[in-house]
C-alpha positions as CSV (number, residue, x, y, z in Angstrom):
1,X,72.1,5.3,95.8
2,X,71.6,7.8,97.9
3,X,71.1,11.7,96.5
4,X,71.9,15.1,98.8
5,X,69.4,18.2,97.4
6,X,71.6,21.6,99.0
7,X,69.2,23.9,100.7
8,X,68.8,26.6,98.5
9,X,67.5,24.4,96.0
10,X,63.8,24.7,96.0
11,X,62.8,20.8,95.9
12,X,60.2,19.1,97.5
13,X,63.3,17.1,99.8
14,X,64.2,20.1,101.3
15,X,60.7,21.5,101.5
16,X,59.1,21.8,105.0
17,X,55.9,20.6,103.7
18,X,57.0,17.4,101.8
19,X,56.3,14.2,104.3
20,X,59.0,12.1,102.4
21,X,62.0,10.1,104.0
22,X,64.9,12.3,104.7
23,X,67.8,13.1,106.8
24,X,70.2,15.8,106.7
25,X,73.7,15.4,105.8
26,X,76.3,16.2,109.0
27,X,76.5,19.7,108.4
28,X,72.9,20.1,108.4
29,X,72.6,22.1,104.9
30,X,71.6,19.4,102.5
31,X,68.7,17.0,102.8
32,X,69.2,13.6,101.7
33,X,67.2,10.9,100.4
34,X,67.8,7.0,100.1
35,X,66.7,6.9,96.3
36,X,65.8,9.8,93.9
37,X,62.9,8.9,92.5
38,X,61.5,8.7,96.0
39,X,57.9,10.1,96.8
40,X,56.4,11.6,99.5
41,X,52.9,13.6,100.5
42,X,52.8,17.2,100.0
43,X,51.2,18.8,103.2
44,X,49.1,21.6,102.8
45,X,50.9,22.9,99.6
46,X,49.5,23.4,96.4
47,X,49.8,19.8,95.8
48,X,47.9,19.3,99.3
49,X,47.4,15.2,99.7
50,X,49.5,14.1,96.2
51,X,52.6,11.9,96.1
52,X,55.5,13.8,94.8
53,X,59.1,13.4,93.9
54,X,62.0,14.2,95.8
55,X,63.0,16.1,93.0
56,X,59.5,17.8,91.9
57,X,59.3,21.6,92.5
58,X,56.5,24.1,92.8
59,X,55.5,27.6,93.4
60,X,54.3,26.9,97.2
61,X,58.2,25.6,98.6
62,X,59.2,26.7,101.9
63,X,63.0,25.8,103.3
64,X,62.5,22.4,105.6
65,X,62.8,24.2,109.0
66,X,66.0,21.6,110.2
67,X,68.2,23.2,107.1
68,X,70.4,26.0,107.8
């Protein structure tokens, strides 16, 4: 089931460095994700190269460019 993550919540699926599977929703201010526990890379953060959840957080988030 799929699970939206609005984008002023600072998770790694709306985080412009996460390399997970995404889309945004229609009006463009959630980013959503096919199954919660999904993983993707972390790109240059402070997790640089490590899988991590959708729904992990840390210190080095920055707003996925495509979110209003």
């Amino acid at each position: 089931m799929a699970e939206a993550y609005p984008a002023t919540w600072q998770k790694c699926a709306t985080c412009e460095l996460w390399a997970g599977s995404r889309k945004l929703t229609v009006f463009r201010d959630q980013a959503e994700v096919e199954d919660p526990s999904a993983t993707g890379e972390c790109i240059g953060g402070p997790f640089d190269r490590m899988p991590m959840n959708a729904f992990g957080y840390c210190q080095g988030w920055k707003k996925w460019g495509v979110l209003q």
